[in-house]
N, C-alpha and C positions, 0 to 999 in steps of 0.2 A: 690218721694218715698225715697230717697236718697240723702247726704247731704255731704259735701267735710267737713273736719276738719282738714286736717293737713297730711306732707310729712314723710314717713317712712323712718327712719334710712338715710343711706347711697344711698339708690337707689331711686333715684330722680322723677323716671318713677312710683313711687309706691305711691297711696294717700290714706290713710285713711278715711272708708265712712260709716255713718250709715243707717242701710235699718232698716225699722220700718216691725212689720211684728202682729199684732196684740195686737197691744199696748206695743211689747216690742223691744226695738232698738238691732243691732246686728252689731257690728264695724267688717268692714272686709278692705282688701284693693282691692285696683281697680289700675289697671294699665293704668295713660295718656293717652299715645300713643295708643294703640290697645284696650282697653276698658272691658279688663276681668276681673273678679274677681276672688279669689282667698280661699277656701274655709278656716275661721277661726279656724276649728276642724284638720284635719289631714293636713294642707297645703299643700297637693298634687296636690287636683284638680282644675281645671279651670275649669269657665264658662263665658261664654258669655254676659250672661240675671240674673236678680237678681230672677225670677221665681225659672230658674233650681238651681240655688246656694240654695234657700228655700228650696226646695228639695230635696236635698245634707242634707241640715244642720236634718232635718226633719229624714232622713234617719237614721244621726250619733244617733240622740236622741232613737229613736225607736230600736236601735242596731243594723238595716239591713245591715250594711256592715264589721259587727263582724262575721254577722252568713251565710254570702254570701261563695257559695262553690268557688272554683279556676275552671278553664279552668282543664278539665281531660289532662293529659299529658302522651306520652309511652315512657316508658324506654326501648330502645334497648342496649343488652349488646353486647362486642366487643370479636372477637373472635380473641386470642392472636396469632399474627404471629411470630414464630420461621425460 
């Protein structure tokens, strides 16, 4: 499913790899050593398996992670000591 082509840049650990995914190719990179990939849209995330990275990528397209809420958070305020 996936094809080696060629070392990124400077970091050695890093190889460029095309995953086919319905008749169209998708260059992302894959790390040697530990074996992750690394997703070609936001460069954030890692994955594992080239499944979940399709998944990922499938996601950016459909905007689901534009229109994803955040973790609610509380703000406690401080009560100034004098």
């Amino acid at each position: 499913m996936a094809s080696e082509t060629s070392n990124y840049g400077d970091n050695e650990d890093l190889i460029q790899v095309d995953i086919n995914f319905k008749g169209s190719k998708i260059k992302v990179y894959k790390s040697k050593s530990i074996g992750y990939y690394i997703c070609p849209v936001c460069k954030k995330s890692i994955f594992f398996n080239e499944l979940d990275l399709l998944d990922h990528i499938i996601a950016h397209a459909k905007g689901l992670n534009e229109k994803r809420r955040d973790i609610p958070t509380r703000f406690y305020r401080r009560e100034k000591e004098e």
